[in-house]
N, CA and C of each residue as an Amber inpcrd file, in Angstrom:
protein
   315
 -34.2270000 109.2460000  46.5460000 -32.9800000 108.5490000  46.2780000
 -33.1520000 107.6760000  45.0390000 -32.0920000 107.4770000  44.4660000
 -32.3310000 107.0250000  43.1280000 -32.0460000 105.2880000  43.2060000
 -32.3120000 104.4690000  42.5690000 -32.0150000 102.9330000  42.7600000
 -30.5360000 102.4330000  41.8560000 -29.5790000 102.1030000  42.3650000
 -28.0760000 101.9040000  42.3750000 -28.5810000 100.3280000  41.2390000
 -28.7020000  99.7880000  41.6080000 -29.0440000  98.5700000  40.5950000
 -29.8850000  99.1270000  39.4440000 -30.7630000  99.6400000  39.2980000
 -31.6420000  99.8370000  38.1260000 -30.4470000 100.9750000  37.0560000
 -30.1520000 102.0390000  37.8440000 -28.7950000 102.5030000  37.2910000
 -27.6640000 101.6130000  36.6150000 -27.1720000 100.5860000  37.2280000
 -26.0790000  99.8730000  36.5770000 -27.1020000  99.0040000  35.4290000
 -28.1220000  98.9000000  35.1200000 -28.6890000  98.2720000  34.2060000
 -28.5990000  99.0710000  32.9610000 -28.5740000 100.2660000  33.0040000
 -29.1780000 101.2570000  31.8240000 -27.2580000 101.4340000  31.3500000
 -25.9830000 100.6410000  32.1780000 -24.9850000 101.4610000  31.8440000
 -24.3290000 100.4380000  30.3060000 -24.8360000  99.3530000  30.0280000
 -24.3560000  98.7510000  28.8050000 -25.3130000  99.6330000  27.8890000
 -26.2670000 100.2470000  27.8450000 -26.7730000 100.5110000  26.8550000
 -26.7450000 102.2560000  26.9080000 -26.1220000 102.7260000  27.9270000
 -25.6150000 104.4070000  27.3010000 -24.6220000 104.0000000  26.7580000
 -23.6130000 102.9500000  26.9970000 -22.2250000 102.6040000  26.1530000
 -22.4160000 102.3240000  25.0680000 -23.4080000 101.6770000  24.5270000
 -23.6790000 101.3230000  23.2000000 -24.2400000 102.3540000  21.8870000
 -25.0500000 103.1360000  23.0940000 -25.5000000 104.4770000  22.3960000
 -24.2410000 105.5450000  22.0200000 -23.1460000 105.7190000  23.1340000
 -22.3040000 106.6290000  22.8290000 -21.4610000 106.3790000  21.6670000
 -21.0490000 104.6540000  21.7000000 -20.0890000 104.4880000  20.8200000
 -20.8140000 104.6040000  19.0870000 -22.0720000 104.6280000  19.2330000
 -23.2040000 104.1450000  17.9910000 -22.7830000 106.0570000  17.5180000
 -23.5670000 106.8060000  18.3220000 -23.3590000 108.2630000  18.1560000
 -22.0260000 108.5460000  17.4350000 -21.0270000 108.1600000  18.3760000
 -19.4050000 108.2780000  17.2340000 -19.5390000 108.1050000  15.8080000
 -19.8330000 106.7550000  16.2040000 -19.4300000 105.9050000  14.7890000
 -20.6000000 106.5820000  13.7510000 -21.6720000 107.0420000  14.4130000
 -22.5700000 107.6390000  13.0780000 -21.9620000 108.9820000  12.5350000
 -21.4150000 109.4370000  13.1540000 -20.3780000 111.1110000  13.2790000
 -19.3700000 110.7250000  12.3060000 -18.3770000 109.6560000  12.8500000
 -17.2180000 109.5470000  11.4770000 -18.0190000 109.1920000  10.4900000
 -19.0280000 108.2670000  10.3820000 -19.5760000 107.7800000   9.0020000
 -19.9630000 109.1360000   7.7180000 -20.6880000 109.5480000   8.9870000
 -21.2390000 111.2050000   8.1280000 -20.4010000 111.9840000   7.6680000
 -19.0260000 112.2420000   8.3220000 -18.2370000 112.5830000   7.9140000
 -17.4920000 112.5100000   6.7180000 -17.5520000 110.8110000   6.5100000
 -16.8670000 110.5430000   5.0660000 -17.9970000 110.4460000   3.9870000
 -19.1660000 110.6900000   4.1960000 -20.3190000 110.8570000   3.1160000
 -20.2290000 112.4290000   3.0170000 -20.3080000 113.2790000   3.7820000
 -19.7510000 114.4510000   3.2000000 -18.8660000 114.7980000   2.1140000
 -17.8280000 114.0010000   2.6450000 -16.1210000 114.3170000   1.9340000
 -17.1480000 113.9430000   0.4510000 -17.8930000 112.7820000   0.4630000
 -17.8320000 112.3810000  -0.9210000 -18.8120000 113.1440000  -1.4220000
 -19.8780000 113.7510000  -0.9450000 -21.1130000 114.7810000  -1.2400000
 -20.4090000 116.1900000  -1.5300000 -19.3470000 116.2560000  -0.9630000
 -18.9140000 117.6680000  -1.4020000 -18.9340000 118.3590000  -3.1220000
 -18.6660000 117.1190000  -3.9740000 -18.4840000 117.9840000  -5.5100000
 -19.2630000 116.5160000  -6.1580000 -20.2690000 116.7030000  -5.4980000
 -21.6150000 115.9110000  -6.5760000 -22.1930000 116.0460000  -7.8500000
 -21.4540000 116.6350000  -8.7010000 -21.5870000 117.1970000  -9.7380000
 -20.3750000 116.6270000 -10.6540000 -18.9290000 116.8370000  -9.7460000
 -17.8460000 116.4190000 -10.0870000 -16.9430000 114.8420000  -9.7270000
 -15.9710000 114.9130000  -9.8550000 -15.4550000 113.3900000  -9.3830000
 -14.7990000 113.7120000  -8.2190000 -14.8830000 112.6810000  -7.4800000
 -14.3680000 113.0310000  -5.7830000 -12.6740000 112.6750000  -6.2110000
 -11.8750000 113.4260000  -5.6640000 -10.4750000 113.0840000  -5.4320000
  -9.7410000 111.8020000  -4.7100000  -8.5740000 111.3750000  -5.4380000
  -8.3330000 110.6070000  -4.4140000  -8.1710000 110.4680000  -2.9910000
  -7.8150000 112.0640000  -2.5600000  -7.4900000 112.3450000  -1.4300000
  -8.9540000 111.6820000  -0.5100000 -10.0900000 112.4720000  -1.2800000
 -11.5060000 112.2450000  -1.0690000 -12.2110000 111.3090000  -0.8520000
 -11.9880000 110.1950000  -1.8150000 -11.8800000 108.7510000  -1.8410000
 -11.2580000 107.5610000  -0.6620000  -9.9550000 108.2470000  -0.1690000
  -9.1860000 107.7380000   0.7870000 -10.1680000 108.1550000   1.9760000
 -10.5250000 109.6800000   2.5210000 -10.9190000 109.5810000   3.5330000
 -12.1400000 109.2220000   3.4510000 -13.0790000 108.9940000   2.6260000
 -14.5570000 108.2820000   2.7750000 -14.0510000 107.1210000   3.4180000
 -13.2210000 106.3190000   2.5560000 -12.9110000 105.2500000   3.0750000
 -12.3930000 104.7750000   4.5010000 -11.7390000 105.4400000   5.2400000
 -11.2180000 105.4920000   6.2540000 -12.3650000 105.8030000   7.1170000
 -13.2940000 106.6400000   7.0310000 -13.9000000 107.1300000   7.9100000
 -15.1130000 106.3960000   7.6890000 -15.1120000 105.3610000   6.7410000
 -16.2170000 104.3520000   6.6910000 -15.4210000 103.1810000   7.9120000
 -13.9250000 102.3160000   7.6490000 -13.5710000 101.4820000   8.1530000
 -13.4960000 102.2880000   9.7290000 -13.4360000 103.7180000  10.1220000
 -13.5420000 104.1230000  11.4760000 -14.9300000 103.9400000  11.8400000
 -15.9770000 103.7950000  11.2990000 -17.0400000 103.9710000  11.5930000
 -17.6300000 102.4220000  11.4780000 -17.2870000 101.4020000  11.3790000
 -17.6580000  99.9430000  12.2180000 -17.1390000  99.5560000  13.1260000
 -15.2280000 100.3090000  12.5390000 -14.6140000  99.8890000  14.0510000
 -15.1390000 100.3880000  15.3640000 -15.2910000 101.6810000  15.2850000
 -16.0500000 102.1960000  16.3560000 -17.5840000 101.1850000  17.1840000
 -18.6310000 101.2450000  15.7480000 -19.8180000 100.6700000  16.4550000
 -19.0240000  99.0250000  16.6950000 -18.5500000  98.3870000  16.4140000
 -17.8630000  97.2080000  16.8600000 -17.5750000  96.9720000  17.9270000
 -16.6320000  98.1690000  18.1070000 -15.9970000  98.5550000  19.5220000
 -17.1800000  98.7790000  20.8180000 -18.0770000  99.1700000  20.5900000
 -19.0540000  99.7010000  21.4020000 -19.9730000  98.6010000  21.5300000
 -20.2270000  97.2410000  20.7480000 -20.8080000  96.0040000  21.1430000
 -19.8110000  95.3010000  22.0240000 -18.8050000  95.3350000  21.6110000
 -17.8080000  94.3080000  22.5570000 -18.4110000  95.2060000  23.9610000
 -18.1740000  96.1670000  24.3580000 -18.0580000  97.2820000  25.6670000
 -19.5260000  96.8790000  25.7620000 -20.7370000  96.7030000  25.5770000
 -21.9050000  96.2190000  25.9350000 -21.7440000  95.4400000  26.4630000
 -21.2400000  94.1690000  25.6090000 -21.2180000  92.7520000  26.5030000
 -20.3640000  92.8090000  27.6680000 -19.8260000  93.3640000  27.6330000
 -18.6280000  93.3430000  28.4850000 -19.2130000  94.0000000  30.3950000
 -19.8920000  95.2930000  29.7070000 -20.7220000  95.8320000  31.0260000
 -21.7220000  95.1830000  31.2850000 -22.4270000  93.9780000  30.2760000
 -23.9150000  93.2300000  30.7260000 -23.3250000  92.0880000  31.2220000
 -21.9660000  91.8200000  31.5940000 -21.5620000  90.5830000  32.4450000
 -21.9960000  90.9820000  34.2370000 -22.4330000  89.9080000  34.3140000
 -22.5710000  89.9480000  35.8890000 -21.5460000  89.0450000  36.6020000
 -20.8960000  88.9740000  37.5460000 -19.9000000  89.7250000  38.1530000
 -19.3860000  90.9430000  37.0400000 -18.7420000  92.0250000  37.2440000
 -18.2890000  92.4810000  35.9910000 -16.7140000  92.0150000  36.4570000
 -16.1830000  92.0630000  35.1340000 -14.9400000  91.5660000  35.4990000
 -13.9300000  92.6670000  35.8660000 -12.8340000  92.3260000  36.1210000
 -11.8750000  93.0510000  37.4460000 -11.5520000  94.5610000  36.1950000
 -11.1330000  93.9440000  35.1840000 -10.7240000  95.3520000  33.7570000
 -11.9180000  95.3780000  33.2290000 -12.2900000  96.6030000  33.4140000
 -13.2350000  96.7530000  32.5220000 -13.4010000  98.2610000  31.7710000
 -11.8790000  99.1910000  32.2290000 -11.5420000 100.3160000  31.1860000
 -11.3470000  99.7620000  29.8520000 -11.5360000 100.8850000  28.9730000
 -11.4260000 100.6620000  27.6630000 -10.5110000 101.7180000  27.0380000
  -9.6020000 101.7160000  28.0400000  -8.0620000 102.7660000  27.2340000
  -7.6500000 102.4990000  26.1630000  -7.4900000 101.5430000  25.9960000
  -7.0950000 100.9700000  24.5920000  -7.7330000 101.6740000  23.2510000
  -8.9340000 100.8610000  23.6400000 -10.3210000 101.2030000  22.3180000
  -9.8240000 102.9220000  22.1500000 -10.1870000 103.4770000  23.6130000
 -10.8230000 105.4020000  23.5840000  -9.5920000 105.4450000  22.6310000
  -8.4210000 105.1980000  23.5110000  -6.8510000 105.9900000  22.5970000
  -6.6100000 105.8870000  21.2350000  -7.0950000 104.4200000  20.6540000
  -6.9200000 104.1440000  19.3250000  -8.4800000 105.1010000  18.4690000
  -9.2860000 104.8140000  19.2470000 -10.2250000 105.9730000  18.4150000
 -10.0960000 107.2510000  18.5290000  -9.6790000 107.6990000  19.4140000
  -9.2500000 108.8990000  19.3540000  -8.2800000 109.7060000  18.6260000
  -6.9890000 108.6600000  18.5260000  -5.5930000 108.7740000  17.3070000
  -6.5340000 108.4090000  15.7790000  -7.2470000 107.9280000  15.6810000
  -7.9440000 107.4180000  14.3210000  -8.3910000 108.6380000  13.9990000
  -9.5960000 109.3360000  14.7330000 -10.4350000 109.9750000  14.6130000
  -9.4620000 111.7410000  14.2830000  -8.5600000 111.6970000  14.7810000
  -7.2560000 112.7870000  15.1090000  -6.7650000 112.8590000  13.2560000
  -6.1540000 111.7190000  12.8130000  -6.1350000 111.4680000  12.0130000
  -6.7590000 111.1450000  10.8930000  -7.6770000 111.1930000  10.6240000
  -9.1130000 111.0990000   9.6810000  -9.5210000 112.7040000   9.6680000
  -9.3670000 113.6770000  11.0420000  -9.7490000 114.9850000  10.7670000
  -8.4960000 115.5800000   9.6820000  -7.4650000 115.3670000  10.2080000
  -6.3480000 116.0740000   9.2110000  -6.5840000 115.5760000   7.5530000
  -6.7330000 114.0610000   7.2700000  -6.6600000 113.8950000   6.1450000
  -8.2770000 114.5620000   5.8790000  -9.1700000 115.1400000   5.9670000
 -10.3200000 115.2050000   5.7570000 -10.1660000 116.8160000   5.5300000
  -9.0580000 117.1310000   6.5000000  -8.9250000 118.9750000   6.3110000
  -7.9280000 118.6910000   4.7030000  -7.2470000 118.4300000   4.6430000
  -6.3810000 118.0530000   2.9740000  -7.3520000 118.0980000   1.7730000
  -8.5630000 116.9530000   2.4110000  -9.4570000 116.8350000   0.7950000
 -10.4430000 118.0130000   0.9310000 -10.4790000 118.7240000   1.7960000
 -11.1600000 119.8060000   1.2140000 -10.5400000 121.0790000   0.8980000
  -9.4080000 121.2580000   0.8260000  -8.2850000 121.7800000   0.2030000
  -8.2280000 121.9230000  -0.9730000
């Protein structure tokens, strides 16, 4: 049988890892966009989504420290979904793919 307390210990820090994993994914993403014509000048289009997918990529690891502290509270408190955060990164991330399909167009 596995230990129920030693489990809830390890759960602020898979949260921190998952949201870290994201946020390294969009980051890479917009270093691509800009690695794509390294030879040439990146587009504005190109330019825009580095950028975006740089400001998605703190918001994210940001997002994923608050959600640490938040699971390393003892009592935990009564809310402790993060619908908010997932939905808005998820519409971000939704949106950063389309403009990202454009600049490589």
């Amino acid at each position: 049988m596995t230990n129920v307390g030693a489990e809830r210990g390890t759960q602020p820090e898979r949260t921190t890892l998952a949201w870290t994993r994201t946020s390294l994914a969009v980051l890479a993403n917009g270093a691509i966009l800009l690695l794509r014509d390294v030879h040439g000048e990146a587009s504005a289009i190109q330019l825009v989504a580095a950028g975006i997918a740089a400001v998605l990529a703190v918001a994210t690891y940001l997002i994923g420290l608050r959600r640490q502290r938040i699971l390393a509270r003892r009592p935990l408190p009564d809310r402790i979904s993060p619908r908010r955060e997932v939905y808005l990164t998820g519409v971000s991330i939704i949106a950063l793919i389309l403009i990202s399909g454009l600049a490589l167009v």
